[in-house]
C-alpha positions as CSV (number, residue, x, y, z in Angstrom):
1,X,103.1,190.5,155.7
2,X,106.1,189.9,153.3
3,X,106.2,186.3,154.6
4,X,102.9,185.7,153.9
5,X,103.0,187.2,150.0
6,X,106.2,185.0,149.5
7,X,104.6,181.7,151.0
8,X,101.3,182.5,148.5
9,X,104.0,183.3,146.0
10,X,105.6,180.1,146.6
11,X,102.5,177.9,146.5
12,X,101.5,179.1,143.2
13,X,104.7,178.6,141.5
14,X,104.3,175.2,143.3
15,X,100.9,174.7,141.8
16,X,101.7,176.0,138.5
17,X,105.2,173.3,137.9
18,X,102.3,171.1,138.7
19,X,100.3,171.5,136.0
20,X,103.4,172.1,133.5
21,X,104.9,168.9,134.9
22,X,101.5,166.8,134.5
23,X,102.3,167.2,130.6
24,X,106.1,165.3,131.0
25,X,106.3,162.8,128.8
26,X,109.5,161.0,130.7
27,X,109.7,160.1,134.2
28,X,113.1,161.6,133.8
29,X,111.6,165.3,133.5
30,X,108.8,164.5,135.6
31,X,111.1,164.2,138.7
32,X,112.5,167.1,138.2
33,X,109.4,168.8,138.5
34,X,108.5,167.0,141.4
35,X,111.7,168.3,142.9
36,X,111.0,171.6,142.0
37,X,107.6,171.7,142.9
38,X,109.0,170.0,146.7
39,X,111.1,173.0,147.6
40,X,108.4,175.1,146.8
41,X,105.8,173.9,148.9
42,X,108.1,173.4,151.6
43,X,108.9,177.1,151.0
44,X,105.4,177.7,151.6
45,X,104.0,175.5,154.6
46,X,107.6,175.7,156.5
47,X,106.8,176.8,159.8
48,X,108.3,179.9,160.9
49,X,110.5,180.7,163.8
50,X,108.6,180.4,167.4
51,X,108.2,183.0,169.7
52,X,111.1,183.1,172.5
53,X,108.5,181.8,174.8
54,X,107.1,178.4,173.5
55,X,109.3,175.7,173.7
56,X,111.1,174.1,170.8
57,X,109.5,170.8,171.0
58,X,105.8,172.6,169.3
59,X,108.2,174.1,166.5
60,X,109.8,170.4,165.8
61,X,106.6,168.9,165.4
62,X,105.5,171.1,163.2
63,X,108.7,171.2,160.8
64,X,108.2,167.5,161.1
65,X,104.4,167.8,160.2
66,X,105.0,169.9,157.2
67,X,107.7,167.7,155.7
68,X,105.6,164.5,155.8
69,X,102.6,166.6,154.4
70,X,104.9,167.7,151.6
71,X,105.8,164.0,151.1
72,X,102.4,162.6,151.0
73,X,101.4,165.0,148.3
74,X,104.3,164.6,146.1
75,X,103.2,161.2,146.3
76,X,99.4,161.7,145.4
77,X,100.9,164.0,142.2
78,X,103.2,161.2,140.9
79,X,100.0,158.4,141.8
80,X,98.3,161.1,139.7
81,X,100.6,161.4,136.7
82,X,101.2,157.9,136.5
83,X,97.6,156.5,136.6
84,X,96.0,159.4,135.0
85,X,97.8,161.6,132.5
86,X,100.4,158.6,131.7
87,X,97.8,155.9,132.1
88,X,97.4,154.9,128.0
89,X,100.8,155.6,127.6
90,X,101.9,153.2,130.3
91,X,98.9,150.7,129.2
92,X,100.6,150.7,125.9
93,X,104.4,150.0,126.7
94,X,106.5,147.0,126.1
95,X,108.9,145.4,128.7
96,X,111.8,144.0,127.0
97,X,112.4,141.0,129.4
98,X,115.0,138.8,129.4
99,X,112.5,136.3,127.7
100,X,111.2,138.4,125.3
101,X,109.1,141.1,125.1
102,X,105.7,141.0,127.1
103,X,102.9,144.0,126.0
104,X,100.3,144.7,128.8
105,X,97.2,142.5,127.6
106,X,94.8,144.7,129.0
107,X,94.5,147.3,125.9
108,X,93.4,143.8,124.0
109,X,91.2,142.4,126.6
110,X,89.3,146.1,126.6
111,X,88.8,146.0,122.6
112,X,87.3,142.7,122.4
113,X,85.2,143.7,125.1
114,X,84.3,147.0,123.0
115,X,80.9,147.2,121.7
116,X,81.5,148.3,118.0
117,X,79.5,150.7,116.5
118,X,77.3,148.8,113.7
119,X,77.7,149.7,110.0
120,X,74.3,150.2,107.8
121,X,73.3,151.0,104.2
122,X,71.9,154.3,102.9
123,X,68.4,152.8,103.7
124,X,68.8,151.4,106.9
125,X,69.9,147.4,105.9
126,X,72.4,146.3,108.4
127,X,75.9,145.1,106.7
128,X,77.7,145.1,110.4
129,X,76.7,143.6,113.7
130,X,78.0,142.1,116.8
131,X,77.0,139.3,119.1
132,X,78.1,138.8,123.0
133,X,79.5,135.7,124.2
134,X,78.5,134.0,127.2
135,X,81.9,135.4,128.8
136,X,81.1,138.8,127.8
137,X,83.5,138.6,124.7
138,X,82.5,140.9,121.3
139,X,82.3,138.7,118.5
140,X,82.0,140.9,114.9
141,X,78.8,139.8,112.4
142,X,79.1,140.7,108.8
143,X,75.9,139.8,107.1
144,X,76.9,140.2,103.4
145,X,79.5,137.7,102.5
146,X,80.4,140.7,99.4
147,X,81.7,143.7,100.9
148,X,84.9,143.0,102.1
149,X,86.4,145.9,99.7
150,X,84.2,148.0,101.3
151,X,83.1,147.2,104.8
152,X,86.4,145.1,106.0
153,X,86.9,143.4,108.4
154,X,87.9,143.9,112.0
155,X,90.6,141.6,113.6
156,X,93.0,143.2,115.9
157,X,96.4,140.5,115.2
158,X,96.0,141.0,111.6
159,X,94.8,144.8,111.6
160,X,92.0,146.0,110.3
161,X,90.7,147.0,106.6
162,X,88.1,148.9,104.4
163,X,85.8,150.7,106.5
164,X,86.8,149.0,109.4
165,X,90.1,150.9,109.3
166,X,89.5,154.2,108.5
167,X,86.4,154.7,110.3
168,X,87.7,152.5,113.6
169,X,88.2,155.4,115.7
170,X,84.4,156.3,116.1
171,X,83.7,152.4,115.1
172,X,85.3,152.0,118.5
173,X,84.0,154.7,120.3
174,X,87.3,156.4,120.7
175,X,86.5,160.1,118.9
176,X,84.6,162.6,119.8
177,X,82.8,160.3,123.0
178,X,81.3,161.6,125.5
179,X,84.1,162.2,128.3
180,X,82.0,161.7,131.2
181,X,80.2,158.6,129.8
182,X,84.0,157.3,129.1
183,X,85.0,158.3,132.8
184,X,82.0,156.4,133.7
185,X,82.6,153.1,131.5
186,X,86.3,153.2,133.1
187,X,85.3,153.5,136.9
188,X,82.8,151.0,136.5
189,X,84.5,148.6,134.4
190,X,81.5,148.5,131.7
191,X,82.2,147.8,128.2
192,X,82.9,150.8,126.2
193,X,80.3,151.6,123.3
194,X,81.4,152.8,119.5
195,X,79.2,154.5,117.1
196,X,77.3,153.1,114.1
197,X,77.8,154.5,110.7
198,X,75.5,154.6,108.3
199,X,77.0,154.7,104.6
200,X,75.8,156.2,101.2
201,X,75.9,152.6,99.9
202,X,72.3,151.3,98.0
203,X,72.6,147.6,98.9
204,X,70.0,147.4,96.1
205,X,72.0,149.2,93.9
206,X,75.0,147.1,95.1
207,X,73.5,143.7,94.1
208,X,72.6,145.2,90.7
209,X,76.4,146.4,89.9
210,X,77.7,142.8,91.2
211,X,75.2,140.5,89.9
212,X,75.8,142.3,86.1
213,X,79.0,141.8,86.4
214,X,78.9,138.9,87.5
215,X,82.1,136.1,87.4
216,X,84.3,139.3,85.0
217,X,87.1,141.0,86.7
218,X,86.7,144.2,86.6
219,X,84.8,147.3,88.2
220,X,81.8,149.0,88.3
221,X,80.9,152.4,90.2
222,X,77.5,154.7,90.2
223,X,78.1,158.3,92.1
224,X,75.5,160.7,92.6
225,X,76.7,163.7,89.9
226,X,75.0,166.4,92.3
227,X,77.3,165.0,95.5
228,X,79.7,162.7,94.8
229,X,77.8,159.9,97.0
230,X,78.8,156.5,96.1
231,X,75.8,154.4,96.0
232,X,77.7,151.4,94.4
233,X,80.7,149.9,94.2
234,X,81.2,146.8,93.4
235,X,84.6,145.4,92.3
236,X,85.6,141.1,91.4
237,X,87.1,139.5,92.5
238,X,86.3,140.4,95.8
239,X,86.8,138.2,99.2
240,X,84.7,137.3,102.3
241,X,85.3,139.1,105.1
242,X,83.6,136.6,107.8
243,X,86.6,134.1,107.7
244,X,88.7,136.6,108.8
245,X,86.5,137.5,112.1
246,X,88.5,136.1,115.1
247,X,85.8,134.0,117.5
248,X,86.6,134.5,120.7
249,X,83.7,132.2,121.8
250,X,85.5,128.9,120.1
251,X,86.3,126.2,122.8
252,X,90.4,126.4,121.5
253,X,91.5,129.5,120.8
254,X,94.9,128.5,119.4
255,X,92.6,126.7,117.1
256,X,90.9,129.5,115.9
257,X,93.6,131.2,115.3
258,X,95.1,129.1,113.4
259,X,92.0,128.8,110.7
260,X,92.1,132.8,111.1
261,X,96.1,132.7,109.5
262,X,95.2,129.9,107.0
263,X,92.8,132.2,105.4
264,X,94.8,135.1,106.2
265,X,97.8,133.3,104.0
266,X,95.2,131.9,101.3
267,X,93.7,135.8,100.7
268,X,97.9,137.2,100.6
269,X,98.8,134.1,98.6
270,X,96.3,134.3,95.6
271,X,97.5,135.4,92.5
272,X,94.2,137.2,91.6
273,X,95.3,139.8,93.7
274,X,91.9,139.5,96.0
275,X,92.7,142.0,99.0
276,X,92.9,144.8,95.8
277,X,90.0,146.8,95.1
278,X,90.1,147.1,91.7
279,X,86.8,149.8,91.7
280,X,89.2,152.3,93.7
281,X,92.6,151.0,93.6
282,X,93.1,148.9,90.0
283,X,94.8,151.4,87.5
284,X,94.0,150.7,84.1
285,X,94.5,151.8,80.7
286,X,91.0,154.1,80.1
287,X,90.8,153.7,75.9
288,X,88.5,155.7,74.2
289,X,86.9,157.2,77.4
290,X,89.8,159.2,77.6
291,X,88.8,161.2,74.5
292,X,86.0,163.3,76.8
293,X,88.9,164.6,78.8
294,X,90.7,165.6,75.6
295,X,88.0,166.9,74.3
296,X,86.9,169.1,77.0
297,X,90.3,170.7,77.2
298,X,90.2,171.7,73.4
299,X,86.8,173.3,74.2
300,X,87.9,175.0,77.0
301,X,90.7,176.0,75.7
302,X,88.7,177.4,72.3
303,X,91.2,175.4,69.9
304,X,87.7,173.8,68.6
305,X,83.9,174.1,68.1
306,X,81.7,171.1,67.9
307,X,82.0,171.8,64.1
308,X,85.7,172.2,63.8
309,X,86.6,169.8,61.1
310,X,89.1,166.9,62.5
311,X,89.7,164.6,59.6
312,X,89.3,161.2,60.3
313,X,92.2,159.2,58.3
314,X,92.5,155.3,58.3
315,X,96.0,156.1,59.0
316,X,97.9,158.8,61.2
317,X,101.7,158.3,61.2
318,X,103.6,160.6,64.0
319,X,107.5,160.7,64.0
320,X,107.2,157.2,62.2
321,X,104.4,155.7,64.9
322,X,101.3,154.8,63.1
323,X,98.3,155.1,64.8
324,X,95.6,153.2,63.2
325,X,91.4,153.3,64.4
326,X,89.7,150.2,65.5
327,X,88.2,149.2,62.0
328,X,89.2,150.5,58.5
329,X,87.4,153.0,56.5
330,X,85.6,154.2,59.6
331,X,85.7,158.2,57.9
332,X,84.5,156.4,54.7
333,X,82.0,153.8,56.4
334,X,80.2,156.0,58.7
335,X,80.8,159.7,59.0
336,X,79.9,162.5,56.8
337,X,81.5,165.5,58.4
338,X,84.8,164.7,60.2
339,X,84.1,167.3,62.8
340,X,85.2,167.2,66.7
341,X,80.8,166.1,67.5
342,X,81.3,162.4,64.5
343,X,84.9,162.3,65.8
344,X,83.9,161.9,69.2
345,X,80.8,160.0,68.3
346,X,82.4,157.2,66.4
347,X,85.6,157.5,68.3
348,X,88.2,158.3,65.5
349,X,91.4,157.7,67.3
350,X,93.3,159.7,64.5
351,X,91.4,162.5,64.8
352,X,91.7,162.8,68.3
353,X,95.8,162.1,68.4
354,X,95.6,165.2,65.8
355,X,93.8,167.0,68.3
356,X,96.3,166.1,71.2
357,X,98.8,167.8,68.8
358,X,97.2,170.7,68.5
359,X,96.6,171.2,71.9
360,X,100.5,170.8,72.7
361,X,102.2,169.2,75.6
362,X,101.8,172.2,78.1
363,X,98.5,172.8,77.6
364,X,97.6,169.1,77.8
365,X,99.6,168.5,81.0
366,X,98.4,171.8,82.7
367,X,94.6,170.8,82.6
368,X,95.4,167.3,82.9
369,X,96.4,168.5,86.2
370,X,93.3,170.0,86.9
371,X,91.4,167.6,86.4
372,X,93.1,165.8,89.4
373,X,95.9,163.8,86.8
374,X,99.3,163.7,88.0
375,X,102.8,162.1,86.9
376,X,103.2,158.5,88.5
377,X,106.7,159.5,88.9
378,X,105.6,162.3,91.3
379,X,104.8,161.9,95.6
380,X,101.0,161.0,95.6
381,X,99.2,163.7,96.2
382,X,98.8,165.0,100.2
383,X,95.4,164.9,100.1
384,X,93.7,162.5,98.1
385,X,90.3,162.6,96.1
386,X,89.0,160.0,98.3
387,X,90.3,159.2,101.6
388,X,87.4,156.3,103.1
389,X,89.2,153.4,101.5
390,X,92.5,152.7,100.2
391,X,92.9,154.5,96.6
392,X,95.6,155.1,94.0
393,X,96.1,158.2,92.3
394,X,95.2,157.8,88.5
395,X,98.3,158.9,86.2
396,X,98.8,161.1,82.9
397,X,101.9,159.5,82.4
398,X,105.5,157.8,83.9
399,X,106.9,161.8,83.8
400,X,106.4,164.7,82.0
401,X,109.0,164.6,79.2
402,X,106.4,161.5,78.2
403,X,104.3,164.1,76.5
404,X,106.8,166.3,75.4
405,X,107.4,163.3,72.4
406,X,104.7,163.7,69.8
407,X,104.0,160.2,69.7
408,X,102.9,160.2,73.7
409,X,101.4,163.5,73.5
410,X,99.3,161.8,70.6
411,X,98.8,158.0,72.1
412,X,97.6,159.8,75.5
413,X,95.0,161.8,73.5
414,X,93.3,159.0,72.5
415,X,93.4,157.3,75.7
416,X,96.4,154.8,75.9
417,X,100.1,155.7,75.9
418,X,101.0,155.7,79.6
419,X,97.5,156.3,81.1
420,X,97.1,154.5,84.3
421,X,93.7,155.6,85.2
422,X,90.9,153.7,88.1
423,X,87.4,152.9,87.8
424,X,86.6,155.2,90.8
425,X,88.2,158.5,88.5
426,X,86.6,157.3,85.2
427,X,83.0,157.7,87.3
428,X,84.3,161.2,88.4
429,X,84.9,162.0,85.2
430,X,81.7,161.2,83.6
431,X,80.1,162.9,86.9
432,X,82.1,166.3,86.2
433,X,80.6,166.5,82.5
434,X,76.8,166.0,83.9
435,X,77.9,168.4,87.2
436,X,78.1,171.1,84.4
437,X,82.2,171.3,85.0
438,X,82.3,170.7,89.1
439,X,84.3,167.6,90.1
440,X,83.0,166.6,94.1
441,X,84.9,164.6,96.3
442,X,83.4,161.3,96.0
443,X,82.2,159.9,100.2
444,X,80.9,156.7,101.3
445,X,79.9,157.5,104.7
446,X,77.1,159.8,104.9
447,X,77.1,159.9,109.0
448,X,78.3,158.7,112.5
449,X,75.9,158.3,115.2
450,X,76.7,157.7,118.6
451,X,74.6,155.1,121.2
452,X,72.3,158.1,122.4
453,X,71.3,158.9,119.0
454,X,73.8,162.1,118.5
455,X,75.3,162.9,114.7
456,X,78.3,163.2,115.3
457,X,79.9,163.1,111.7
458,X,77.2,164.5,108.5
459,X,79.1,164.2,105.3
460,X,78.7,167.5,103.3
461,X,79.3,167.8,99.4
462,X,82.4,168.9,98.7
463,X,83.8,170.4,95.2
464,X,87.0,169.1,94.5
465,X,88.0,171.2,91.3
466,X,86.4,173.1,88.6
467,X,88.4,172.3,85.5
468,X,85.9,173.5,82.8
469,X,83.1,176.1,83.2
470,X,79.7,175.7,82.8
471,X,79.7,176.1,78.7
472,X,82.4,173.9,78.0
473,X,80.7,171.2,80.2
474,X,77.3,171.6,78.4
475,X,79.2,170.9,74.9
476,X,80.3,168.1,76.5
477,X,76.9,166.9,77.6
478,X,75.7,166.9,73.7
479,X,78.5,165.1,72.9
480,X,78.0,162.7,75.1
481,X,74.4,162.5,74.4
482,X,74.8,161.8,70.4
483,X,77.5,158.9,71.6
484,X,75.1,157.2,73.7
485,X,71.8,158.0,71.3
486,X,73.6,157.8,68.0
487,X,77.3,156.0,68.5
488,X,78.2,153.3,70.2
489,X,76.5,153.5,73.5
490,X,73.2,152.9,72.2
491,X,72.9,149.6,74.0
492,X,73.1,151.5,77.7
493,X,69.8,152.9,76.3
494,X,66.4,151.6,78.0
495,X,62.8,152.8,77.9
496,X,61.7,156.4,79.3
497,X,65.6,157.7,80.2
498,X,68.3,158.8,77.6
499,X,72.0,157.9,78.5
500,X,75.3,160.3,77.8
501,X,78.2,158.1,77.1
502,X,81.5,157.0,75.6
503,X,83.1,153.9,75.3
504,X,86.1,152.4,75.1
505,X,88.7,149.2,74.0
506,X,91.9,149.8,76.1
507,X,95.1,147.7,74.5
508,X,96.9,145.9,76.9
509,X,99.8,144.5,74.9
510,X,98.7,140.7,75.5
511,X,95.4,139.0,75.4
512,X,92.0,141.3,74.6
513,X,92.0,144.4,75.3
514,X,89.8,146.0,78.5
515,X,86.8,147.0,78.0
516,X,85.6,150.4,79.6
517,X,82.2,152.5,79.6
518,X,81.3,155.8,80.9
519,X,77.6,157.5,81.0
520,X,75.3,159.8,83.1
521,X,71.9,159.7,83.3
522,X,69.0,161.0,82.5
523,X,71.1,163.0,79.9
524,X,68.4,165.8,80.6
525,X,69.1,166.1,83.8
526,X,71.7,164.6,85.2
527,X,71.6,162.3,88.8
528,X,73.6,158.9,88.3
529,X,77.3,158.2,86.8
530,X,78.7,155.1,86.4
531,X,82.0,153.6,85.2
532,X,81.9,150.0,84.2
533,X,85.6,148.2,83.3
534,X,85.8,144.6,82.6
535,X,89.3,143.3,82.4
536,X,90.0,141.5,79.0
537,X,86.0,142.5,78.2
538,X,87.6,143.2,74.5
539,X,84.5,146.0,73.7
540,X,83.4,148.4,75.8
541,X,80.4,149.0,73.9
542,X,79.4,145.3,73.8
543,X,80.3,144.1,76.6
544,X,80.2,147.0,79.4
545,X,76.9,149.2,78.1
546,X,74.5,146.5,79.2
547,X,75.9,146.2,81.7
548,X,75.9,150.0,82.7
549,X,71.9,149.6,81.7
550,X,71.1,147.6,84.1
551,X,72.8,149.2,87.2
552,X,71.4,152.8,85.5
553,X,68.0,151.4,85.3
554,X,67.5,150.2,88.8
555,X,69.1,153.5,90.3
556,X,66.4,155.7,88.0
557,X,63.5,153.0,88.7
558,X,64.6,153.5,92.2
């Protein structure tokens, strides 16, 4: 009986090294599993002693028996480990020959068999497709020669980009598939099958925001205020993904790749910086736009009332910096209050770098910071506002002892200084005042779907931060309004809709200035914000508030 309860005892100790060994990550450790897991069994199947009666020839045979039985098996578990739980490991490894180093091909030849999932719009237009070859090769279709910020492209030598990139593991099938459909592509050699995404992009939209801005570099991006869905972005100058899609149909391959590297080099090589998406990674100085983020933090903080009287002076001179407005006698010329609502309308940078003092460095950097800000001097942050596409963190300033001078504390204020601020944020910004003081994580891809039809990914809107309350926010949306009605947003006006806005003329320290716009609209209820930069644009009321009309205009229309 005791023999019996030791060779079970034995057997599961063998069975359990099994399944800790299956996890070895060397062969080195794996072997001495295997060694471990020998003795065992033979511990357990090791025949005992015979009777005095049978000969020993039976009992030989059977020790014999049980040790090749024990040797076939440990042979099936280390066929097992290698093939199964080391089998993409082992796909994946590099031989360093004595002629180089040769990668197993077979990882490549499986991708550009891999059916990849196909990328659609919002409303069901298709921006990503794929065509078979005759020899069963996958070749990648873009149908918009405009989205290569956005969409990428997909070329495994050069790695992929945009959507393309971050989205490639379900593009590819490769997360959250169905195991037993993957088993199945495997045994049977069949192509495997990715999943299509379907974005929050409005192609419609889209070809508004591009074709109003045209041949200007710059940046223009609508969010839904409610979700934080981007329905455009459009960014110039912007590339053509469809030259970077390897062919594996072409007749010379080392051909085609060669045209693949001379573009490859041409996109790298331009000095117009073309592989940069300036809608989500340009940082630019943000002008007067700024002045609704200073302003909202004096509300909040009750240092002012709409009516608070901010003079206005031609003239503001801090610690011997003089900080001028952009034309003279603007108190004189246009205002008859000097409050924070005619500051704001009319833009008064000398009232609002008085205001900046007033709020005080540690105030101003603390809801800075809540508002997403940080110091460019700082890690980037370990979880970005939006993660779909490559984006760089907008920036208060180098450090913080840069508003600890008065004359930073006061250029930030009023929107230049060290600001380093993108397109993407500005939208945010504008979206937080009409989202009554909630800031959402802005998302461009609504859902994944797999082959069969599952959801497998559903975006959900997602607050970010709340850096004002409700009250503060609604100031902010009457402020906003009289800019856009009364101010210098008027021409972002059209028939039926009014438009909250500010503008803004960011120096650059050579050439003219940017221009920059922010609105929301309706102003009465809030759905659409938009940011519109145009590098060197000089005003941001006359050059960039059309433009935000017509993109505005065809989202409410829509």
């Amino acid at each position: 009986m005791i023999r019996y309860i030791l060779r079970l005892l034995s057997l599961g100790a063998g069975l359990y090294l099994a399944w800790q060994g299956a996890r070895a990550t060397t062969e080195q450790s794996w072997r001495l599993y295997l060694g471990g897991i020998a003795l065992l069994l033979l511990l357990a199947l090791w025949p005992a002693r015979p009777p005095k009666q049978e000969g020993g020839l039976g009992h030989n045979v059977r020790k014999l028996g049980a040790f090749f039985f024990v040797l076939a098996l440990l042979l099936a578990l280390h066929l097992l480990w290698l093939q199964v739980w080391q089998g993409p490991a082992i796909r994946r490894r590099v031989a360093d020959l004595p002629d180089g180093a040769v990668e197993d091909v077979r990882p490549m030849i499986a991708e550009r068999r891999t059916r990849r999932g196909r990328i659609y719009d919002r409303d069901g237009e298709l921006l990503a497709d794929i065509e078979i070859t005759p020899e069963d090769w996958v070749r990648r279709v873009y149908a918009q020669d405009n989205l290569g910020h956005i969409v990428g492209f997909y070329n495994p030598l050069y790695g992929n980009a945009g959507l393309e990139a971050s989205f490639n593991d379900y593009l590819a099938g490769q997360l959250d598939g169905d195991p037993w459909e993957e088993f199945l592509e495997d045994l049977l050699h069949h192509p495997h099958r990715g999943n299509d995404l379907y974005l929050t992009l409005d192609m419609d939209l889209q070809r508004a925001a591009e074709e109003a801005l045209g041949e200007e570099y710059g940046a223009i991006v609508l969010l839904d205020t409610r979700t934080g869905a981007i329905l455009a972005l459009a960014a110039n100058p912007r590339f053509d993904p469809r030259p970077m899609v390897f062919d594996p149909g072409a007749e010379d391959w080392e051909v085609e790749q060669a045209r693949v590297e001379r573009y490859w080099q041409q996109l790298n090589g331009s000095t117009d910086a073309l592989l940069v998406n300036r809608a989500t990674a340009g940082l630019y100085p943000p002008g007067s736009t700024f002045k609704t983020l200073t302003a909202a933090i004096a509300l909040e903080a009750g240092l002012v009332r709409p009516d608070t009287h901010i003079s206005c002076p031609n003239e503001l001179v801090v610690t011997g910096h003089t900080i001028v407005n952009f034309m003279d006698d603007l108190a004189e010329t246009l205002m008859e209050r000097e409050d924070l609502l005619e500051d704001y309308q009319y833009s008064c940078n000398t009232a609002f770098a008085q205001l900046g003092l007033i709020i005080g460095p540690d105030l101003y950097s603390e809801y800075a910071q809540r508002f997403g800000l940080t110091y460019a001097n700082l890690p980037p942050p370990q979880s970005p506002d939006f993660v779909e596409l490559p984006t760089a963190a907008s920036t208060i300033a180098q450090s913080r002892a840069f508003l600890d001078r008065e004359t930073g504390l006061a250029d930030t204020a009023f929107g230049q200084g060290q600001l380093s601020i993108t397109p993407l944020y500005l939208a945010m910004l504008s979206a937080t005042m009409a989202n009554d003081g909630t800031m959402m994580r802005p998302y461009l891809v609504e859902r994944v779907v797999s082959p069969e039809g599952e959801t497998l990914h559903q975006a959900q809107p997602i607050p970010l931060r709340v850096p004002i309350g409700v009250r503060t926010a609604r100031t902010m949306q009457r402020l906003m309004t009289v800019s856009g009605v009364e101010g210098f947003g008027w021409r972002a006006q059209f028939e039926g809709t009014t438009v909250a806005s500010k503008t803004g003329t960011a120096e650059t320290g050579e050439g003219l200035p940017h221009a920059v716009f922010i609105a929301y609209a309706p102003a009465e209820t809030p759905r659409y914000a938009i940011s519109v930069l145009v590098e060197h644009g000089d005003s941001g009321a006359q050059t960039c508030a059309p433009l935000a009309k017509i993109v505005l205009q065809a989202a409410v229309e829509e």
